[in-house]
C-alpha positions as CSV (number, residue, x, y, z in Angstrom):
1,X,105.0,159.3,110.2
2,X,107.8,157.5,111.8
3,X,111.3,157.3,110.0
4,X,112.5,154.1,108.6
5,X,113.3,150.9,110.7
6,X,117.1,150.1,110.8
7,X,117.7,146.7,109.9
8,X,118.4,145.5,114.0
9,X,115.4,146.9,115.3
10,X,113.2,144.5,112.6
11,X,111.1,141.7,114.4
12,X,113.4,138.9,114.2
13,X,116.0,141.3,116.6
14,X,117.9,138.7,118.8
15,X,117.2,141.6,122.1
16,X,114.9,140.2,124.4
17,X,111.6,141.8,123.9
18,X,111.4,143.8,127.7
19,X,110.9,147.1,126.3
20,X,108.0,148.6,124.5
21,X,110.4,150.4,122.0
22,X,109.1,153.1,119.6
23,X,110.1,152.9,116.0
24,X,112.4,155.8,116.4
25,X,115.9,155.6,116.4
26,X,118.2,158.5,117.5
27,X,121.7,158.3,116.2
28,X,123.1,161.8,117.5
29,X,122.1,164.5,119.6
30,X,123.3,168.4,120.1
31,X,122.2,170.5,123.4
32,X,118.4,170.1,123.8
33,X,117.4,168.3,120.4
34,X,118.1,164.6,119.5
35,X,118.2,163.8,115.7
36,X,117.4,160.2,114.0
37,X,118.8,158.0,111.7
38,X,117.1,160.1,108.5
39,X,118.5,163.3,110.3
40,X,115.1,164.6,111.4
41,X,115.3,166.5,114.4
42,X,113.6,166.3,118.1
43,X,112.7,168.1,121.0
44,X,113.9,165.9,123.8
45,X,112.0,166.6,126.7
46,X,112.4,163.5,128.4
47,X,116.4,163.3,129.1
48,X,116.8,159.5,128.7
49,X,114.3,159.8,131.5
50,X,115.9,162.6,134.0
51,X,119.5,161.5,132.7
52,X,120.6,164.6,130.8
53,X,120.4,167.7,132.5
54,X,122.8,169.3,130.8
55,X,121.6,168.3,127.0
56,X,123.3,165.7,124.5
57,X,127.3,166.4,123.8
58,X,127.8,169.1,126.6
59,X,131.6,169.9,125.7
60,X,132.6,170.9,129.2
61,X,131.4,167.1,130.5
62,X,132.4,165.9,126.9
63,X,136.2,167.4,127.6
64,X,136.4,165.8,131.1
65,X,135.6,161.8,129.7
66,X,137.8,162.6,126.7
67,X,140.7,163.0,128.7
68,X,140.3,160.4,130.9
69,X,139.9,158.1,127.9
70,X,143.1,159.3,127.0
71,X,144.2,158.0,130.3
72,X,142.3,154.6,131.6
73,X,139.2,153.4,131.8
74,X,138.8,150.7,134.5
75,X,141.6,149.6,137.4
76,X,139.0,148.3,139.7
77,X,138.0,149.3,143.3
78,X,140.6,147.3,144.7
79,X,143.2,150.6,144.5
80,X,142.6,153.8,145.2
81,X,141.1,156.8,143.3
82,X,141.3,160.7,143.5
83,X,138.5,161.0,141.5
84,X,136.6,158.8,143.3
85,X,137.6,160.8,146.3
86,X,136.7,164.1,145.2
87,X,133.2,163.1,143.9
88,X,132.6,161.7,147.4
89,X,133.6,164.9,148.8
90,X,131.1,166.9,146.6
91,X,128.1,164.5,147.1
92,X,129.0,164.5,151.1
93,X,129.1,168.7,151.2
94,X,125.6,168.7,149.3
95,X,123.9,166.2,150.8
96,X,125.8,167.0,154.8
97,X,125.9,163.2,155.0
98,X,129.8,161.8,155.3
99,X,130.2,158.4,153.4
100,X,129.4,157.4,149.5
101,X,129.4,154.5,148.1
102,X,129.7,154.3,144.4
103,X,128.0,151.7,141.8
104,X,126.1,151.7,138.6
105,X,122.4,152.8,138.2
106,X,119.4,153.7,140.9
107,X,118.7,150.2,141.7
108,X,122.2,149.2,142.5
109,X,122.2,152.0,145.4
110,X,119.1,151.5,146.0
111,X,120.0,148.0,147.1
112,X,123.1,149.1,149.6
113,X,121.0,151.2,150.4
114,X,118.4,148.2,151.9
115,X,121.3,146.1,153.0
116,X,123.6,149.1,155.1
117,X,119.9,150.0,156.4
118,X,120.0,146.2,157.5
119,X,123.7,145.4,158.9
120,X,123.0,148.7,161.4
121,X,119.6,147.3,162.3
122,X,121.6,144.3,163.5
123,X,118.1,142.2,164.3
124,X,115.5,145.1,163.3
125,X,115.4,144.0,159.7
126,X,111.5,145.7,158.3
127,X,111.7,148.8,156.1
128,X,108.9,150.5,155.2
129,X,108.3,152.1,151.9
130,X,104.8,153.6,150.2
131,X,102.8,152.5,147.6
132,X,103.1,154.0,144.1
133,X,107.0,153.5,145.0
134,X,109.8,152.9,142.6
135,X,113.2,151.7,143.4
136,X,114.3,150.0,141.1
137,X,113.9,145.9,139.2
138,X,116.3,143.6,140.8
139,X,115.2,141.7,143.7
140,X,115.4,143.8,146.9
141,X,114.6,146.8,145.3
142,X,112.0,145.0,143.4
143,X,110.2,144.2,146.7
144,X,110.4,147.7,147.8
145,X,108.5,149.1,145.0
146,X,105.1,148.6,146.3
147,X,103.7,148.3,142.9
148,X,101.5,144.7,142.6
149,X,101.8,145.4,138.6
150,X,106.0,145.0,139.0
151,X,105.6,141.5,141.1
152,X,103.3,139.5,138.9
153,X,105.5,136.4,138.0
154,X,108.6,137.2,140.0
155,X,107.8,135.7,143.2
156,X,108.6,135.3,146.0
157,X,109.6,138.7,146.7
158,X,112.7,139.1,149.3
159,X,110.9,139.6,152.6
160,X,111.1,142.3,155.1
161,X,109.2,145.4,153.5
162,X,106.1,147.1,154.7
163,X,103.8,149.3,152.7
164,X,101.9,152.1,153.4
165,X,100.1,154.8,151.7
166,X,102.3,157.7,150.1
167,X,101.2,161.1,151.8
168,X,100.2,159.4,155.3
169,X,102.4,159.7,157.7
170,X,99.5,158.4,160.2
171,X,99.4,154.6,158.1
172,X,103.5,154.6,158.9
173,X,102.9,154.9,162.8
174,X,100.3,152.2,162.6
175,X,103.1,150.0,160.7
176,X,105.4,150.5,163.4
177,X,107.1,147.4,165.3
178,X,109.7,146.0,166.9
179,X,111.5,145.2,163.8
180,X,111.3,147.8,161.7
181,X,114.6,150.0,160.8
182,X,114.1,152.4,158.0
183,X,111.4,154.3,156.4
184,X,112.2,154.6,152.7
185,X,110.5,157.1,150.2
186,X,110.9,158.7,147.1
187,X,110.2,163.0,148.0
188,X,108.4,162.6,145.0
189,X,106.8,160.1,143.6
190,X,108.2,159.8,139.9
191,X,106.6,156.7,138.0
192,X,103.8,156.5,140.1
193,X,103.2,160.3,138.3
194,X,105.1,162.7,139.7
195,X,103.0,162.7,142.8
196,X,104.2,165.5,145.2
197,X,104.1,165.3,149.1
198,X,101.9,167.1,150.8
199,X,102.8,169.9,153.1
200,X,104.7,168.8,156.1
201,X,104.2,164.7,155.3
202,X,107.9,164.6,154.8
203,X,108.8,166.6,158.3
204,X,106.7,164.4,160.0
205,X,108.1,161.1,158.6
206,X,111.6,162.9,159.7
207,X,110.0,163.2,163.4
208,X,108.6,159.7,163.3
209,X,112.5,158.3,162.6
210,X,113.4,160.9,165.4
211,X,110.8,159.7,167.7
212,X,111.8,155.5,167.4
213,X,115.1,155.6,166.4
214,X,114.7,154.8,162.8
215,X,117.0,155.6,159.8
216,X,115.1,157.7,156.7
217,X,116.1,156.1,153.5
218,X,115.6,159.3,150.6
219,X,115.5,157.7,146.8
220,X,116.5,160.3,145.1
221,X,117.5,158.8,141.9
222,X,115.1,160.8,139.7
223,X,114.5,163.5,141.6
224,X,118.4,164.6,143.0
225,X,121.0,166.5,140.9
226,X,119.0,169.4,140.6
227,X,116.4,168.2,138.9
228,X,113.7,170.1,140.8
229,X,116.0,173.6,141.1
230,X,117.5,171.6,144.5
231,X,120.4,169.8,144.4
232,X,118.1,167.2,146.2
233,X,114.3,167.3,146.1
234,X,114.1,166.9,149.9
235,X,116.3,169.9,150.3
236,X,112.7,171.9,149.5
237,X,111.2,170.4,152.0
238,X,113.7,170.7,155.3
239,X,114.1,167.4,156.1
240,X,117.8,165.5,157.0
241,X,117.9,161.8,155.9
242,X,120.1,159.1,156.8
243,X,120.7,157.7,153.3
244,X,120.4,159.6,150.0
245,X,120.6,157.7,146.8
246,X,121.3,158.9,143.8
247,X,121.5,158.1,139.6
248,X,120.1,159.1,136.4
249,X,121.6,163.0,136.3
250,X,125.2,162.2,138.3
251,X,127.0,161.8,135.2
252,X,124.8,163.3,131.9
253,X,124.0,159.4,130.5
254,X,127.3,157.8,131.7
255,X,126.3,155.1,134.1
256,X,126.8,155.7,138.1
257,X,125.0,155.5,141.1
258,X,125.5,156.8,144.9
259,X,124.7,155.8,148.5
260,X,125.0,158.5,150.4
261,X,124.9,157.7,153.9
262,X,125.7,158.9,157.6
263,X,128.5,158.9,159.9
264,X,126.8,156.6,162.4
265,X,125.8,153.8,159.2
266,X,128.9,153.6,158.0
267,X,131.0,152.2,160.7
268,X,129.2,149.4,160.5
269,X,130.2,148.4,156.6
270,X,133.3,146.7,156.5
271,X,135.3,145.5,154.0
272,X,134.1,142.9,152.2
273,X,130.2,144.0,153.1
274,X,129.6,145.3,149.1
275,X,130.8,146.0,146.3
276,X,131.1,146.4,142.7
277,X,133.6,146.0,139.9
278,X,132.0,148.6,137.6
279,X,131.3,150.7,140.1
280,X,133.3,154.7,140.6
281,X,134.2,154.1,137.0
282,X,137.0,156.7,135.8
283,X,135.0,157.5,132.8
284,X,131.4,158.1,134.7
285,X,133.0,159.6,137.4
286,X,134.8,162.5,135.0
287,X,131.4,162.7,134.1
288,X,129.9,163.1,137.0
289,X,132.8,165.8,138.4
290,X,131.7,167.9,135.4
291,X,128.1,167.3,136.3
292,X,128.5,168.8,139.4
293,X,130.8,171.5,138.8
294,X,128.4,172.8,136.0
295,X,125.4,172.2,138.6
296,X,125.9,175.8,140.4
297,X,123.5,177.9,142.7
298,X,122.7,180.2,140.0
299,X,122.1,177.1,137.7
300,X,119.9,175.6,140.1
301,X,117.9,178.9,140.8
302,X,117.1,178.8,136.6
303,X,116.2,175.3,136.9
304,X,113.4,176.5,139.2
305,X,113.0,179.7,137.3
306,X,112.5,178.1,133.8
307,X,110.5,175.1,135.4
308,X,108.0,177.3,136.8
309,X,107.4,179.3,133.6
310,X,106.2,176.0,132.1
311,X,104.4,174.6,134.9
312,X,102.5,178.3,134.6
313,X,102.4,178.1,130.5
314,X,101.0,174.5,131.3
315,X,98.5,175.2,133.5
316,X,97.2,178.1,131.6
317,X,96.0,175.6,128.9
318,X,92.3,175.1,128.7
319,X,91.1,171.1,127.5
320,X,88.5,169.0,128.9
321,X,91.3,166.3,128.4
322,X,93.9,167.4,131.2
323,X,92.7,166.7,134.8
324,X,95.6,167.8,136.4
325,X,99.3,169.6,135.7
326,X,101.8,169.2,138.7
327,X,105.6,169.3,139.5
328,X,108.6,170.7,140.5
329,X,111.5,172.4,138.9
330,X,111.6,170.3,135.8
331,X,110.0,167.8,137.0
332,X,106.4,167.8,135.2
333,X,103.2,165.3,135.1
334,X,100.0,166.5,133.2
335,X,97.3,163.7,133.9
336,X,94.8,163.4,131.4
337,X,91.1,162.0,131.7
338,X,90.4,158.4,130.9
339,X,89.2,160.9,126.8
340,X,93.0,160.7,126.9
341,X,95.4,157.7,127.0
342,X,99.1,159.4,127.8
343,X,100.8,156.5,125.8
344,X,98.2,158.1,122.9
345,X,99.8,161.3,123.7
346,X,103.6,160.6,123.7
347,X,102.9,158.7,120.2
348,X,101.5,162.2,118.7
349,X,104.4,164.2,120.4
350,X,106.9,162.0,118.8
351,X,105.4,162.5,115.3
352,X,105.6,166.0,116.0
353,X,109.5,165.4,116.7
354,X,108.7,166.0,120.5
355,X,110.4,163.2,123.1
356,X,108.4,162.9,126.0
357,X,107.0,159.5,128.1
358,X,104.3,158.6,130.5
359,X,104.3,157.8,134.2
360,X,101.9,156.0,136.2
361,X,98.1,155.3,135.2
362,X,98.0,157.5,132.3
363,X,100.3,160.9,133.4
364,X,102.7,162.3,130.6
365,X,106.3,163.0,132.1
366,X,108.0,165.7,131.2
367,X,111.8,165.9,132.2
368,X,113.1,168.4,130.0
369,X,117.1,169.5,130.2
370,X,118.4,172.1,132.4
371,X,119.4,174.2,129.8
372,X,116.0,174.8,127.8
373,X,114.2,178.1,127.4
374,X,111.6,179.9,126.8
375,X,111.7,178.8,122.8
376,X,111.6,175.6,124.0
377,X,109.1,176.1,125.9
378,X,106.9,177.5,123.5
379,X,108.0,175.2,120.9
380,X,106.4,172.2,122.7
381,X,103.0,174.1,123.9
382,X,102.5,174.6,120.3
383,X,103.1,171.1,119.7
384,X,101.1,170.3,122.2
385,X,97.9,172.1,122.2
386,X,98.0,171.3,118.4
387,X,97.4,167.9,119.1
388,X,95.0,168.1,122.3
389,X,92.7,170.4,119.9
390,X,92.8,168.0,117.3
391,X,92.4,164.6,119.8
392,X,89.6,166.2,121.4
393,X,88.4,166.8,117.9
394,X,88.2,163.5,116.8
395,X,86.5,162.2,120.1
């Protein structure tokens, strides 16, 4: 079924034990397949989880981080960087915000994104987010995720958030008081399921910041870099945020993140405020110049081409065990009746040398590369109905 166990991931592994691994291990990857350590090869529809959008050993991003190996890998934020500097100016033209602040992962801007939210808000400290939320495992971000499942045995959470329910925009003017600053959401909800917002609930969270003088916080650390044939998710939905955040898809698997923030927030940051040694590193940030260089109009527009094409091949298939399909771009959930466990699913995909994982109560999540196509499409619908017919079988 499942290729051979290298020796270091046997039990007696000395890696803490925080991941439910599957006993698969990929030791190379080419374009949109990833290949294990007997050479069998897989469909990877799931990126590294929305990480690479433009397939395993791209040679244009490839190229970019080869030279600057070649050159130097870390000086440290304490001098200054062109590259740096011409990222920022990308990520500021896209998103028609001013400032960015680089780090490390989602969770890392998510976290300047609470505390630059906070040192505006001078004594308005609250932020609310929605339930289902992700933004990330370390403590602040942590206790923004309204998820109860993520706090058991890490409390006291850090205080100051509010939750509401995702889609009501009605439950955030009820939270409202004197306090609160920011309103942060995901514009989809991506481990919760990919749970989309309903029409206008993101226009009218925009009016509500209007209306009080709030900031909108936007995570789009899953959902940005073109992932849903946008450069940002919220760009569908007309709506201008104060912060952005960004991850995952910046730099093809090299690690960065991004706070992308306004004018008006960023004269209050001074130096000294935050920081991070890793962060802007020369290597990710080659990456990430590539990323969005490749990352064009007309690539965006196939994105959304090629993702509706499999949302439509998707819905088209009939089995008592799907409840719902839904998504964006390439962006994709397919919930399945309680017939159905999803973690059953992704284990039956993976023998089939299909990469895929699940996302909320029992939702597979499908986050295929930008540069799939119809082949690949039909490749994993035959994989897939294959192994609904025969699960539906057995029940």
């Amino acid at each position: 079924m499942y290729p051979q166990k290298n020796l270091v991931l046997e039990a007696k592994s000395n890696l803490l034990q925080n991941y439910k691994r599957l006993p698969v291990e990929f030791t190379d990857g080419d374009g949109v397949y990833l290949y294990d350590n007997e050479g069998g090869e897989y469909l990877d529809f799931l990126c590294g989880i929305a990480v690479t959008g433009f397939g395993h050993s791209n040679s244009i991003i490839k190229r970019a981080v080869e030279e600057q190996l070649n050159s130097v890998w870390h000086v440290s934020n304490l001098f200054e960087s062109s590259e740096q500097e011409i990222l920022a100016k990308k990520l500021a033209h896209k998103s028609g915000l001013e400032k960015v602040f680089f780090c490390n992962s989602g969770t890392e801007a998510n976290e300047a994104a609470i505390k630059f939210a906070r040192k505006y808000g001078g004594e308005k400290t609250s932020i609310i987010t929605a339930i289902g939320g992700f933004h990330g495992r370390t403590m602040g971000s942590l206790s923004a995720s309204a998820q109860v499942k993520l706090w058991e045995g890490f409390h006291p959470l850090t205080p100051g958030f509010k939750y509401v329910p995702f889609n009501d925009a009605e439950a955030i003017r009820n939270s409202l008081t004197k306090d609160v600053i920011a309103i942060m959401l995901e514009p989809i909800q991506g481990e919760a399921g990919i749970i989309l917002p309903s029409p206008g609930y993101l226009k009218e969270v925009e009016e509500i910041c209007d209306e009080f003088g709030l900031l909108l916080i936007l995570d789009e650390v899953q959902t940005g870099i073109g992932r849903t044939g946008k450069f940002f998710a919220h760009q569908w939905y007309n709506v201008h945020p104060d912060i952005i955040t960004a991850a995952k898809g910046i730099a093809n698997g090299l690690p960065l993140g991004a706070t992308i923030l306004s004018g008006k927030i960023a004269e209050c940051i001074k130096p000294g405020d935050h920081g991070s040694t890793f962060g802007g590193n020369p290597l990710s940030v080659a990456a990430a110049n590539s990323v969005l260089n490749l990352l064009s109009a007309e690539t965006m527009a196939e994105i959304s081409h090629i993702g509706n094409l499999f949302l439509n091949e998707l819905i088209k298939i009939n089995s008592p065990l799907i409840k719902n399909v839904r998504g964006l771009g390439l962006m994709i959930g397919i919930e399945f009746s309680e017939m159905a466990p999803a973690s059953q699913i992704v284990e039956l995909l993976l023998q089939k040398k299909v990469v895929a994982c699940v996302a909320g109560r029992n939702t597979l999540r499908l986050l295929p590369p930008f540069i799939i196509t119809k082949k690949h499409i039909i490749q994993f619908i035959e994989s897939f109905t294959s192994i609904l017919k025969a699960f539906h079988l057995d029940k």
